[in-house]
C-alpha positions in Angstrom: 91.8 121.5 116.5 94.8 118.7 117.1 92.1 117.1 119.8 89.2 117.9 117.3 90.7 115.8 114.5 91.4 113.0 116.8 88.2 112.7 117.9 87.1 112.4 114.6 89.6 110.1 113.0 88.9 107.4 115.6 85.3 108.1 115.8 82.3 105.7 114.1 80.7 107.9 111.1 77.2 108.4 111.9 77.5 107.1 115.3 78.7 110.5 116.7 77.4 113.6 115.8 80.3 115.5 117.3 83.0 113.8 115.1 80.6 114.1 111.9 81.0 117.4 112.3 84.4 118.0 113.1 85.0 116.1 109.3 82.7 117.9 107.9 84.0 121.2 108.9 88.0 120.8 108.9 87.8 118.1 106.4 84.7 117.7 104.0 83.8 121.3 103.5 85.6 124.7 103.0 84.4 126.5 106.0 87.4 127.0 107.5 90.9 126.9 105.5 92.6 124.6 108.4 94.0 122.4 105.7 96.1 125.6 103.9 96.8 126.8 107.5 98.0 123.1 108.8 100.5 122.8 105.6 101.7 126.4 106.0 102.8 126.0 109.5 104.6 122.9 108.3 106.8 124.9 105.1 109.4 127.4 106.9 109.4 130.6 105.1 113.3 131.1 105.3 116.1 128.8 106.4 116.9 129.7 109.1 113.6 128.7 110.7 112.7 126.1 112.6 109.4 125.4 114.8 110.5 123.2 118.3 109.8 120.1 117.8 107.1 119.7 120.2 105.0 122.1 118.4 106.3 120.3 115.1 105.2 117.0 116.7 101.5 118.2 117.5 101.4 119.8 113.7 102.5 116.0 112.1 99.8 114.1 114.4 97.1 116.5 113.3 98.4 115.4 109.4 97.8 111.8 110.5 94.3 112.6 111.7 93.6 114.2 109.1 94.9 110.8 106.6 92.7 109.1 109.5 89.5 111.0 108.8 89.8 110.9 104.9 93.0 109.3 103.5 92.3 111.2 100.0 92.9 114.4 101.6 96.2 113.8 101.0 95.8 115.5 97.3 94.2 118.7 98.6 97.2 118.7 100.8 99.3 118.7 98.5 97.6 121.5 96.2 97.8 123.4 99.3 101.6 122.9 99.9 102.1 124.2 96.7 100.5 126.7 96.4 102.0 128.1 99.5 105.7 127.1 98.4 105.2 129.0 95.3 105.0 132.1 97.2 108.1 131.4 99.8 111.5 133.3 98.5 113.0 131.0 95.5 116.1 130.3 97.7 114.0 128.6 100.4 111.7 125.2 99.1 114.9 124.1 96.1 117.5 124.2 98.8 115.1 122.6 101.7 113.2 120.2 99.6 115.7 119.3 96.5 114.8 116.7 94.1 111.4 117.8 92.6 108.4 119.3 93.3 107.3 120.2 96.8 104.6 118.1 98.4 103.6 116.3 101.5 106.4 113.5 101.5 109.0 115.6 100.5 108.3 118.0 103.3 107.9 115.7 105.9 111.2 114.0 104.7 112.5 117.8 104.8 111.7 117.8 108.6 113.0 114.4 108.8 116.5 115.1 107.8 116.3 118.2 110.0 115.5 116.3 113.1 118.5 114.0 112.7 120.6 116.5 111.6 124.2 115.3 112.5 125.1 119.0 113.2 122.2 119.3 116.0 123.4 120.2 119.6 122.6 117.6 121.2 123.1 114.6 118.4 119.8 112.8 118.2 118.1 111.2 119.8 119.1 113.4 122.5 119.3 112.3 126.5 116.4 114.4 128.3 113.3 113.7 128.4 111.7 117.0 127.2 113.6 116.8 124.1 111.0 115.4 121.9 112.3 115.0 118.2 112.2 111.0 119.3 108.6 111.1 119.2 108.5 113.8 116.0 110.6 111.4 114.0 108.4 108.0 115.0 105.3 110.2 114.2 106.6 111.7 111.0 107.3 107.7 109.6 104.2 106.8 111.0 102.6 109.5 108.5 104.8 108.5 105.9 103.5 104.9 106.1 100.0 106.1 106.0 100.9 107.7 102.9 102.9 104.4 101.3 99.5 103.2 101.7 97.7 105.0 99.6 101.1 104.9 97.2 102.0 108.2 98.0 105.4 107.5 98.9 107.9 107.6 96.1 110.6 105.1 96.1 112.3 104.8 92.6 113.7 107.7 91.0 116.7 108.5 88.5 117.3 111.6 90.3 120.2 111.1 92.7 118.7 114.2 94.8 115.5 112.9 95.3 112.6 112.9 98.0 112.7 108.6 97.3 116.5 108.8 97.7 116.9 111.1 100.5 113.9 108.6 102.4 115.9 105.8 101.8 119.0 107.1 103.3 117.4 108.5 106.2 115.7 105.3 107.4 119.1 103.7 107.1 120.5 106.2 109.4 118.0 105.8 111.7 118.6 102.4 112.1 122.1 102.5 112.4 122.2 105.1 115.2 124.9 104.2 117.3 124.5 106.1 120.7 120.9 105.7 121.8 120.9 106.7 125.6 117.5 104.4 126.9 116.6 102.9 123.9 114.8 106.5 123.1 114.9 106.3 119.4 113.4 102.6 119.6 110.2 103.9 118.6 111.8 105.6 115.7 113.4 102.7 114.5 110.8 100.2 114.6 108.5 103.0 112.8 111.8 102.4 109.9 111.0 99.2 110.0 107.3 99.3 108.7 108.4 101.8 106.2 111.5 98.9 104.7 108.5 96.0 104.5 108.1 97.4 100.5 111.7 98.9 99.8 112.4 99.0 95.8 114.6 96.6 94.1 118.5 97.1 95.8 117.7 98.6 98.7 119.0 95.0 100.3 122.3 95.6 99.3 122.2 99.5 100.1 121.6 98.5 103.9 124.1 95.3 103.7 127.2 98.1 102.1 125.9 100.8 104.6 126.2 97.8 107.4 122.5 98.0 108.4 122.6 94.5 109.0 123.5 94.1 112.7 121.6 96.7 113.1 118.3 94.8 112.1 119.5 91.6 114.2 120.0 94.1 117.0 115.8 95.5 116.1 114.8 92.0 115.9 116.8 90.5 119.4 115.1 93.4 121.4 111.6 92.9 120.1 111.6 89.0 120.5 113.1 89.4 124.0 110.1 91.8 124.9 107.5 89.4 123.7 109.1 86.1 124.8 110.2 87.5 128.4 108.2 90.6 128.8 104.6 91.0 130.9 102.8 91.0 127.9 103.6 87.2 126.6 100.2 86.1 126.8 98.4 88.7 125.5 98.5 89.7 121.7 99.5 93.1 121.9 101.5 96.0 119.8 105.0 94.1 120.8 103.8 90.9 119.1 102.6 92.9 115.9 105.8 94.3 116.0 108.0 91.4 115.5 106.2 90.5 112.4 107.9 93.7 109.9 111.3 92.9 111.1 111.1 89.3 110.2 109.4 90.2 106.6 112.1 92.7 106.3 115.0 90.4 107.1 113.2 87.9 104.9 113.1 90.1 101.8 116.8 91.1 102.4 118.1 88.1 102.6 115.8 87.0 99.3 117.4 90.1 97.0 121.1 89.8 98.4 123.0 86.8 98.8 126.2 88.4 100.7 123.3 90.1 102.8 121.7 86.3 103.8 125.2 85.3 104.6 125.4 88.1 106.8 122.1 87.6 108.6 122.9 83.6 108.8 125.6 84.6 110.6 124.2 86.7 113.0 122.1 84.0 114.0 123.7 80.9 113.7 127.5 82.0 114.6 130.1 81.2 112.6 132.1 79.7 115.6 130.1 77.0 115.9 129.7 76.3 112.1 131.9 73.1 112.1 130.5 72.0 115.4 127.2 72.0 113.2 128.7 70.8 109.9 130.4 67.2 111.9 127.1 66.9 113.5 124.9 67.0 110.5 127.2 64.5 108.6 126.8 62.4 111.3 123.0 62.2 111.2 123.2 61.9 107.6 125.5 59.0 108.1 123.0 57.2 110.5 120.1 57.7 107.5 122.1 56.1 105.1 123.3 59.4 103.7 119.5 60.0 102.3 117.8 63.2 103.6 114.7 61.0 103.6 116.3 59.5 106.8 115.6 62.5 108.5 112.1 61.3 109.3 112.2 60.6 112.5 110.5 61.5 115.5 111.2 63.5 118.7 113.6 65.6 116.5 115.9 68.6 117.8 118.5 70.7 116.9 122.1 69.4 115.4 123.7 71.6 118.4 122.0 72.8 121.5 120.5 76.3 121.2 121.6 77.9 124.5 118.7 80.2 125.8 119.4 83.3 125.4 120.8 83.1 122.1 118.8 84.9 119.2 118.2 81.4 117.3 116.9 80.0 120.4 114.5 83.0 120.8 113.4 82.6 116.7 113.1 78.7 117.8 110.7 80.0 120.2 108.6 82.4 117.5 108.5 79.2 115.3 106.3 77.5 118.5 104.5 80.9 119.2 100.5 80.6 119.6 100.2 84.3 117.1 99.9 82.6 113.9 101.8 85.6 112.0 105.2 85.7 114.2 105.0 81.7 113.7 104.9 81.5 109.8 106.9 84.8 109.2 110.0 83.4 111.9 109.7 80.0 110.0 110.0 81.4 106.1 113.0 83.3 107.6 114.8 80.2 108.8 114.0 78.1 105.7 115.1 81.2 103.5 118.3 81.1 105.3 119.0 77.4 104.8 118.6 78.1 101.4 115.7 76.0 101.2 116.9 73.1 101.7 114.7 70.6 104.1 118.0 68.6 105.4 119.0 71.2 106.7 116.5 73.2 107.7 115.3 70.2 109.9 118.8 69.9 111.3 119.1 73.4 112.5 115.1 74.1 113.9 114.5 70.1 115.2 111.1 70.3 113.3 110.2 70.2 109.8 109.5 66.2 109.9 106.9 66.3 107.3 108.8 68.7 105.0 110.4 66.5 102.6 107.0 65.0 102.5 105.5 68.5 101.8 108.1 69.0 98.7 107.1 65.9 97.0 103.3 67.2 97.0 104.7 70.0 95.8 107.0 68.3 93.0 103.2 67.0 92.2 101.4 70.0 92.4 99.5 68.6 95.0 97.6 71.2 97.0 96.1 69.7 100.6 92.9 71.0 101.7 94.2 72.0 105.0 97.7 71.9 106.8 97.9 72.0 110.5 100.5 71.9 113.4 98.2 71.5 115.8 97.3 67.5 117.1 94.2 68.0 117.6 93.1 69.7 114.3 93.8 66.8 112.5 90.8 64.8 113.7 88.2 66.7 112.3 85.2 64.5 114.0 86.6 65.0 118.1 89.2 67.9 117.5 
């Protein structure tokens, strides 16, 4: 069935006869209960049971088929779990799925929790390769950000015990997992990442007291270095698509939480080299007659040298990067760090000369018809 449903998720509707009727039959019609079947494999009946994770793991994909064949499945889902955790011993669903009533999200956050349980033998993410609850809990946030979606995914509740509450901590944890044996939980915590891009009100400050923060430099350093250094650096592929959350994330972090923009300054422009910057940025200053306008030059650079290697340098890079996305999301992070203000944006990037120019249109509410880094876009006639 788990093959079935693949099939049909990813196959063209009317184009193949086989995947039209693997919908219609698991999906569309009530032939066959595999929806009530799915969801009741997925609800323990007591708690003391667990499925492995491997079997777990095929049972979540088929759930994201499913969301792939028809996304509003999701509500007879739902009616299904219910129905079935209605008739499971009244001990079992409060204690396994506290904070309201049972339904997809809170069970896969239920199986979530239990998969990074901090009392599992051995601590996740585990070191052996047939220990799968890596791939289970990538999968499982995969489904979860199907479901966000299609605004399935609560995130704001009073309820301190809730399914939002109990997410939010959970992808915090994940991404502050401090022994990670190969980078196996990777997966798991870029899969976090999609899931923070719409995090409620406060959750910026939640991950900067819970000291998330390095955490997310750490997501972002590894992700540039693959698509800066790796094979795949000329091709537009999944690493490149990637890098674009975790920039939006740190962006919206540092936007809601001051002490949190501080942080993530910091972890990119170090503080050890702060006054080396400060002397130098008074001096160029100086030179334009202490007017920011002066700043207009050409063949700009950085204030201080941005030794390669360093995370600035790479986010220099992503500012330069042909994939249009990485380029604007890597520059709105740098300018929301220097608070937006052009001096000193220019000072810390070497580019930006037209950006003082760009705030008086803006002062003007001036809209161009096009903007362009590109040369040869600007001479519409011979390109």
């Amino acid at each position: 069935a788990s093959l079935s449903l693949f099939h049909a998720a990813y196959g063209a509707p009317g184009h193949d006869a086989m995947a039209d009727r693997t919908r219609a039959v698991l999906v569309d019609e009530d032939e066959v209960d595999f929806v009530p079947v799915l969801m009741g494999l997925l609800l323990p009946t007591e708690l003391s049971s667990s499925l492995p994770p491997p079997l777990l793991l095929s049972l979540v994909r088929s759930c994201h088929f499913l969301l792939g064949c028809n996304p509003v499945i999701v509500g007879k889902m739902n009616k299904s779990i219910a129905v079935i955790a209605a008739e499971r011993p009244p001990e079992v669903a409060p204690r396994l799925f506290p904070g309201g009533p049972v339904t997809l999200v809170s069970v896969l956050v239920g199986l979530l929790r239990s998969a990074l349980a901090e009392t599992s033998d051995p601590p996740f993410p585990g070191t052996e390769p047939t220990d799968r609850r890596p791939e289970l809990v990538a999968e499982i946030l995969r489904v979860l950000f199907a479901l966000r979606a299609n605004m399935a995914v609560p995130y704001t509740d009073s309820d301190g015990h809730s399914c939002a509450r109990q997410l939010g901590e959970t992808l915090c944890r994940i991404l502050t997992i401090s022994q990670d044996p190969g980078g196996r939980s990777r997966g798991s915590r870029l899969a976090a990442v999609n899931l923070l891009m719409d995090f409620p009100v406060g959750y910026g400050r939640y991950l900067r007291e819970k000291e998330a923060i390095p955490s997310l430099l750490s997501v972002l350093e590894a992700q540039a270095d693959e698509v800066i250094e790796g094979p795949s650096r000329k091709r537009f592929d999944a690493s490149k698509a990637a890098l674009v959350p975790i920039l939006a994330v740190l962006d919206r972090v540092a936007a809601e939480d001051a002490e949190a923009r501080v942080l993530i300054k910091a972890g990119i422009f170090p503080q050890e080299e702060e006054d080396a910057y400060q002397a130098k940025a008074r001096e160029v200053l100086a030179k334009g007659g202490g007017n920011s306008n002066g700043l207009r030059t050409k063949n700009m650079k950085p204030a201080i040298a941005m030794p390669r290697g360093t995370l600035r340098h790479k986010i220099l890079r992503l500012m330069t990067w042909p994939e249009s996305s990485c380029k604007r999301c890597a520059s709105e992070l740098l300018w929301r760090l220097c608070d937006g203000d052009a001096s000193e944006f220019i000072l810390r990037t070497g580019f930006g000369n037209a950006v003082h120019m760009l705030e008086r249109l803006v002062e003007r509410d001036i809209t161009p018809d096009a903007l362009t880094d590109q040369t040869s876009a600007h001479d519409c006639l011979e390109g």
